[in-house]
Backbone bond lengths (Angstrom), bond angles and torsions (degrees), N, CA, C in turn:
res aa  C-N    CA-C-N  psi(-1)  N-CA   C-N-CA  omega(-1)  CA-C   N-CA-C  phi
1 X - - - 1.455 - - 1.516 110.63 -
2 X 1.312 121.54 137.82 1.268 135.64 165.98 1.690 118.55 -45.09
3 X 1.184 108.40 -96.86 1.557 123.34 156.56 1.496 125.41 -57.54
4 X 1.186 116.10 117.18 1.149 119.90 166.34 1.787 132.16 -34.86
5 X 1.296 107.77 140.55 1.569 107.27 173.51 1.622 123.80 -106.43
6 X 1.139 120.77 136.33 1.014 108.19 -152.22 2.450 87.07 -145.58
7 X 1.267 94.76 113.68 1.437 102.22 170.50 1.354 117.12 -88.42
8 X 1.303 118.07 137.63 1.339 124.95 177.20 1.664 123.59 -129.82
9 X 1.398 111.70 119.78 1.551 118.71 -153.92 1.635 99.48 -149.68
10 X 1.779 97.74 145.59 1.543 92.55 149.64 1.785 92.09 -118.79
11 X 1.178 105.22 166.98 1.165 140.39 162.44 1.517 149.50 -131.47
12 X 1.059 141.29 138.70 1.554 130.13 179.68 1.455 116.43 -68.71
13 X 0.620 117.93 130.00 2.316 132.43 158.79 2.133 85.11 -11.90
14 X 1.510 145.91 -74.01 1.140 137.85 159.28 1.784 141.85 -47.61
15 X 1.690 93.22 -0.25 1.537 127.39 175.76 1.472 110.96 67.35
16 X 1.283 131.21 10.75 1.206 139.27 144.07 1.470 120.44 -6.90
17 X 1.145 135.51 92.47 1.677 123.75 -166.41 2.082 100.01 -125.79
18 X 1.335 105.82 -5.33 1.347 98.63 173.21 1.582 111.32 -162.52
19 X 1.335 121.42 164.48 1.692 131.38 175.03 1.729 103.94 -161.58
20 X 1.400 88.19 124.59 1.332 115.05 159.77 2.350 88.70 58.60
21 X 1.469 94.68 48.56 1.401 71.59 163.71 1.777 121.32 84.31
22 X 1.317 98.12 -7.04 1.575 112.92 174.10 1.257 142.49 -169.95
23 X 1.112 160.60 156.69 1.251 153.46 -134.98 1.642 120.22 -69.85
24 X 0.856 138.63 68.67 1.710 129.28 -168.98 1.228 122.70 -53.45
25 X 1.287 122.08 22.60 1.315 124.29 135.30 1.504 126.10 -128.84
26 X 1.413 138.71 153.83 1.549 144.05 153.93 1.442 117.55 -69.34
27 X 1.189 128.12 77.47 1.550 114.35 -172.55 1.729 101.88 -121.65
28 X 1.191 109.10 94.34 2.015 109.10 -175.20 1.673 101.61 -64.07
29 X 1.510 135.16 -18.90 1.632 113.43 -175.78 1.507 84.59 -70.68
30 X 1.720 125.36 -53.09 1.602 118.05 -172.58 1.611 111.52 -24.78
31 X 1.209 113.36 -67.88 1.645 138.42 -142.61 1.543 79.95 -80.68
32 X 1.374 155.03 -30.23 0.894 127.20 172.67 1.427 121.84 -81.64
33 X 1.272 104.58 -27.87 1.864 126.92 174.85 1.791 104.83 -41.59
34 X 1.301 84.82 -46.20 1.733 115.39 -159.95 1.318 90.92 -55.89
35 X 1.583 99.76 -83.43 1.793 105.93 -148.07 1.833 99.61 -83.74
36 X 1.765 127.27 -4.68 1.450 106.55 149.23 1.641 134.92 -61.95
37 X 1.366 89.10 -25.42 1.353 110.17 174.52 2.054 129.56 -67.18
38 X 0.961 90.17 -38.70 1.406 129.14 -179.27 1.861 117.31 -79.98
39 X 1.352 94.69 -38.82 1.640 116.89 -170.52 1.411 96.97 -57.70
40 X 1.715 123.69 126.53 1.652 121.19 169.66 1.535 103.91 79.94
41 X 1.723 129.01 6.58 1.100 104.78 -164.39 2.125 90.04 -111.68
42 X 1.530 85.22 -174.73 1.794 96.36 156.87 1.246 115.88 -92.26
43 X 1.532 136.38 130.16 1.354 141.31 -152.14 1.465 100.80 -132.41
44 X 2.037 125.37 96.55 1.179 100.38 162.01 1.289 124.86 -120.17
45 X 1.371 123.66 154.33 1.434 137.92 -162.08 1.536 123.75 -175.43
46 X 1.337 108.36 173.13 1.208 123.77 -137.28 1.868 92.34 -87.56
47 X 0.824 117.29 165.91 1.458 135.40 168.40 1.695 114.52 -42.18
48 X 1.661 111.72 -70.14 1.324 121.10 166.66 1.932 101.21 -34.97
49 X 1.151 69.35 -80.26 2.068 76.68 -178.95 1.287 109.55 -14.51
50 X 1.153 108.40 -77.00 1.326 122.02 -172.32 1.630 109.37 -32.30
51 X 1.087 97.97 -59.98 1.737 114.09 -144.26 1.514 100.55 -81.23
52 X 1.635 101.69 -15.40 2.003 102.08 170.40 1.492 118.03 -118.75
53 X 1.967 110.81 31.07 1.463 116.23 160.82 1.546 109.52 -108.42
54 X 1.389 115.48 109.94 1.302 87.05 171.13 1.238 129.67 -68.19
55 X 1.079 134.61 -42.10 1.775 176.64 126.97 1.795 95.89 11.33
56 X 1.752 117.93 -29.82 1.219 102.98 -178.95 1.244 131.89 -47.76
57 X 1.070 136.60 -37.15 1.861 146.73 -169.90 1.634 87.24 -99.99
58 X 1.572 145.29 4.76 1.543 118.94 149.00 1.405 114.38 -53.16
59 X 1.301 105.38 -176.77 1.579 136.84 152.08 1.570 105.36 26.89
60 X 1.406 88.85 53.64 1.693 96.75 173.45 1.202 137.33 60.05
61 X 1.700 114.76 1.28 1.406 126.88 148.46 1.632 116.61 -14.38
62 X 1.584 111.24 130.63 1.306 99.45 155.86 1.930 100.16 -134.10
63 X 1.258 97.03 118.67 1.639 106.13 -179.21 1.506 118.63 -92.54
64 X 1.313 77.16 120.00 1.826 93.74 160.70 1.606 130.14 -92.09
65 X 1.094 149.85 90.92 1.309 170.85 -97.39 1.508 114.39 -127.28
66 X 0.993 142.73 104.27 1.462 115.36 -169.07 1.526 95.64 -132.74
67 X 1.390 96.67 127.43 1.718 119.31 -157.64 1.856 100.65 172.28
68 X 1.281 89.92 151.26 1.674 120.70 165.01 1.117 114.54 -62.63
69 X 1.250 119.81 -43.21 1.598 130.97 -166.48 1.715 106.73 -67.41
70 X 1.096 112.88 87.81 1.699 118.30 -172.78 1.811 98.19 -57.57
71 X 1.099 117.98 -33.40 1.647 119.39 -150.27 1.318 94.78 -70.95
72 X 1.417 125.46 -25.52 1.877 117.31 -177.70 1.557 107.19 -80.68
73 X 1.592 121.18 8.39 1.373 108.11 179.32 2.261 95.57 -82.13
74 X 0.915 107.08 177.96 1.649 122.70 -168.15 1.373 90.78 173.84
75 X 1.694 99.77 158.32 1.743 118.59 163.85 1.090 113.26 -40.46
76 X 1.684 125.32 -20.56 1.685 118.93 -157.13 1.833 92.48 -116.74
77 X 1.248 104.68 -2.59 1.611 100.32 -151.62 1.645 95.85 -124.56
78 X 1.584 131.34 111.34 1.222 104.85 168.01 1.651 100.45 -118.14
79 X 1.508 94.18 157.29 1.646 108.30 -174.38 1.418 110.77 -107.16
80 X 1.329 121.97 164.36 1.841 128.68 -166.77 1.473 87.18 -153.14
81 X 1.765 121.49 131.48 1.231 104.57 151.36 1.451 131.40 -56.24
82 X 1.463 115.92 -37.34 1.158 137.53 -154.27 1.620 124.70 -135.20
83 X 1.342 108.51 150.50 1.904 84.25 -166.50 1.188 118.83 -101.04
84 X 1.631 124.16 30.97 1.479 131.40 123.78 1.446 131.23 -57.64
85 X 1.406 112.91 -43.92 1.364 120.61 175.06 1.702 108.43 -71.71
86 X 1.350 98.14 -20.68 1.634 100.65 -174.08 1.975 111.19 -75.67
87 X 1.061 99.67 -53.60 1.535 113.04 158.24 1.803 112.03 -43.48
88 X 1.028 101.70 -57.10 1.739 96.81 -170.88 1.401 91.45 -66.05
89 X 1.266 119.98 -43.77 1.541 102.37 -170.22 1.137 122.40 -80.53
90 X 1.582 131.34 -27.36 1.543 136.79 153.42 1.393 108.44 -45.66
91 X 1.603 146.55 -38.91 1.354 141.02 -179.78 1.332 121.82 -67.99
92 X 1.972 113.70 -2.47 1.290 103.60 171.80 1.481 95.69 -105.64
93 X 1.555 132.59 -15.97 1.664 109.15 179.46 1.587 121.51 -90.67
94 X 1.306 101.67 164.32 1.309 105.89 -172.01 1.610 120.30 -40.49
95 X 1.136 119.44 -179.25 1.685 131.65 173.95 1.430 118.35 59.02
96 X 1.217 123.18 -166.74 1.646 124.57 147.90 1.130 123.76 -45.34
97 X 1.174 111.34 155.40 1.677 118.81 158.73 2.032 115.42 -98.37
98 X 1.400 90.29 90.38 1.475 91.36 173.38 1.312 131.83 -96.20
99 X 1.422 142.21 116.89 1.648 127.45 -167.91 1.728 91.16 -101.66
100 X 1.371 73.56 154.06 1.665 90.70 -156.70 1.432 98.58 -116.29
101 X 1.810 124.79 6.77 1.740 107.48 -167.53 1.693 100.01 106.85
102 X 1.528 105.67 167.65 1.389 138.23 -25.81 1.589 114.09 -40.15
103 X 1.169 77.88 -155.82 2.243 108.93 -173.36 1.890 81.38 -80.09
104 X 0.929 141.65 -45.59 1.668 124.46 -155.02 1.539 107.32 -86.87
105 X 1.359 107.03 -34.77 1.642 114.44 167.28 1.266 109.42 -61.56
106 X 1.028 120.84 -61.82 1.687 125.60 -170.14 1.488 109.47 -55.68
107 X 1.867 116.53 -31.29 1.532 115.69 -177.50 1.541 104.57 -66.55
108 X 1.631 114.06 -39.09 1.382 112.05 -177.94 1.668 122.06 -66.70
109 X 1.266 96.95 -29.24 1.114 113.03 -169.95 1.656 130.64 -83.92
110 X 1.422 111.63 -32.74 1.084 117.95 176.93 1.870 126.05 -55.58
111 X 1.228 97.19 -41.55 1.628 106.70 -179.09 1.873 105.44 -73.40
112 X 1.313 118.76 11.22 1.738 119.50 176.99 1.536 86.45 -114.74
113 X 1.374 138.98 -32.74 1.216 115.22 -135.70 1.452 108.02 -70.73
114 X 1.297 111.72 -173.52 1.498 115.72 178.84 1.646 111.14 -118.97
115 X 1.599 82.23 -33.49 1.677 81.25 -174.98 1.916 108.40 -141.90
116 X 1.235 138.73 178.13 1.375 119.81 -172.91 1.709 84.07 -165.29
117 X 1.867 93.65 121.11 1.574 94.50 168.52 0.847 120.16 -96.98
118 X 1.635 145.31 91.78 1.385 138.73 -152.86 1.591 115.24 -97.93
119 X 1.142 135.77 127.82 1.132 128.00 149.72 1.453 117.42 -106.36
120 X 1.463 99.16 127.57 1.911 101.91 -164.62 1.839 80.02 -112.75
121 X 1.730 93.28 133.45 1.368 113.71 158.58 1.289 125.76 -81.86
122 X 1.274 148.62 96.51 1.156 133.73 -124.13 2.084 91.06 -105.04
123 X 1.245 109.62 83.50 1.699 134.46 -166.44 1.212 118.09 -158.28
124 X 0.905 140.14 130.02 1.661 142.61 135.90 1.517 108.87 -43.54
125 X 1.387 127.74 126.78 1.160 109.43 164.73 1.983 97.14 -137.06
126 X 1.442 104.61 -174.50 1.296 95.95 -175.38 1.204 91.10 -105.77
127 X 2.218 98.97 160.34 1.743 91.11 171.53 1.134 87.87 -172.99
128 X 1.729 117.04 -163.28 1.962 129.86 175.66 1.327 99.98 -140.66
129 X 1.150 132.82 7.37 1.116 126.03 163.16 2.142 112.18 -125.35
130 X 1.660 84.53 146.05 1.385 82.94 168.98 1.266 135.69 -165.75
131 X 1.279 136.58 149.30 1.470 134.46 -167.47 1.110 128.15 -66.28
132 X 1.482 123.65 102.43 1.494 107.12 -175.62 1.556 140.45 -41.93
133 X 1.191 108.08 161.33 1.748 116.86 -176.92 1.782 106.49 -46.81
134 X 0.927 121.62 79.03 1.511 100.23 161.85 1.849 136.96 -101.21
135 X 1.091 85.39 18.11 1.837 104.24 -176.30 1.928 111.93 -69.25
136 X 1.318 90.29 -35.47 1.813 86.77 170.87 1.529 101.25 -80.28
137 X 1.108 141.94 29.75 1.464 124.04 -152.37 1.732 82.80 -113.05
138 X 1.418 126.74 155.17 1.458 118.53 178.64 2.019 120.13 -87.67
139 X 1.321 107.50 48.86 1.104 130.54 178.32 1.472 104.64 -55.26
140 X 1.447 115.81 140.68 1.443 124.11 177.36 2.158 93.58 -124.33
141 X 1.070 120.43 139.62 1.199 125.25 -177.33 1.387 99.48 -89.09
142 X 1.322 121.33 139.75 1.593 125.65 162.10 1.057 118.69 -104.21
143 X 1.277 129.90 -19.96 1.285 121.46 -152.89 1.842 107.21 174.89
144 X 1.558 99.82 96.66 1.496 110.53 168.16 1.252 120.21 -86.28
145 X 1.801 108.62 175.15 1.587 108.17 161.64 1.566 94.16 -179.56
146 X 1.806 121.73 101.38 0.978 130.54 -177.31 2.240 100.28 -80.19
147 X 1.341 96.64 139.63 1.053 113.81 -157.22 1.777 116.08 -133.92
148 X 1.175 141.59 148.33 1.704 122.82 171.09 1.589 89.93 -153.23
149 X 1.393 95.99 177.15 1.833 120.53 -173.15 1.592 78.99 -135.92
150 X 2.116 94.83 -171.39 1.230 92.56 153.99 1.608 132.42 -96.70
151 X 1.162 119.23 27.71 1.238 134.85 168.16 1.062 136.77 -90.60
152 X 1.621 103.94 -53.95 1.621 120.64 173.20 1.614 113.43 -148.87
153 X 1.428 104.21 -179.24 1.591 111.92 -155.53 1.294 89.55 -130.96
154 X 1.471 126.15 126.98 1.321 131.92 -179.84 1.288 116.86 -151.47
155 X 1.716 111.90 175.66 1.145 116.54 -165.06 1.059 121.36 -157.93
156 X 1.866 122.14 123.27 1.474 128.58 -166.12 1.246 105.57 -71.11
157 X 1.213 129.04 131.88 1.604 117.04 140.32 1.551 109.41 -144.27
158 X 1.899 79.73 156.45 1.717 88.18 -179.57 1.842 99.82 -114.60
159 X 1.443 98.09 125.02 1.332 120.61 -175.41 1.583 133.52 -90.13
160 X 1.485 126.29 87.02 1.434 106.15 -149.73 1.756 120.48 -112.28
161 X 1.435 156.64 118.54 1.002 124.33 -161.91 1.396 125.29 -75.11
């Protein structure tokens, strides 16, 4: 690949990254982490994803979609069955290549990436979706920033191979 890949997730301390279809936690420093991060870039992800950001087509997003469902492609919207085709086709639009989720993208995805912005919630929480194992992976940290609400206690990092 040309451009680097670079996944971007929070997760729980049990890697919990979704339930019933949406985020199992409320954390606004995340959601800003997220979509500054994201803002002007290439965004690819799964269908669910898609269909529970509203915010995707802001700040100059261009999404890549990966699903069967041809009818969600549009001028603003491109679709991939698969997340090979999704990659080849994210390497011709502008910005980064950021994957944004689900649990089946991220399984394919993790062993290409280059880089992984993690924010770990440092909680157990409950859920049906979840982020794969990447702790044996030979990750070097660049760049922390331990963080809390009044809910939970968390922590940025940028992960690079």
């Amino acid at each position: 690949m040309d451009k680097p890949l670079t996944l971007i997730v929070a997760c729980a301390a049990n890697r919990v990254i979704g339930r019933a279809g949406r985020l199992p936690f409320d954390i606004p420093e995340d959601k800003k982490w997220f979509h500054d991060r994201t803002a002007g870039q290439t965004v690819v992800l799964g269908r669910i994803c898609y269909e529970t950001w509203p915010q995707v087509l802001a700040d100059g997003r261009q999404p890549v979609v990966i699903t069967s469902n041809r009818a969600l492609a549009s001028d603003r919207v491109r679709v991939a069955a698969d997340v090979p085709a999704a990659l080849v086709l994210a390497q011709t639009l502008p910005g980064e290549i950021m994957v944004c989720g689900g649990q089946r993208i991220y399984e394919e995805t993790l062993p290409l990436a280059d880089r992984l912005l993690l924010t770990l919630v440092h909680a157990d929480v409950p859920g049906d979706t979840w982020f794969p194992e990447w702790r044996h992976l030979p990750w070097r940290e660049t760049w922390r920033k331990e963080s809390r609400d009044a809910n939970y206690r968390y922590t940025f990092s940028v992960l690079e191979r």
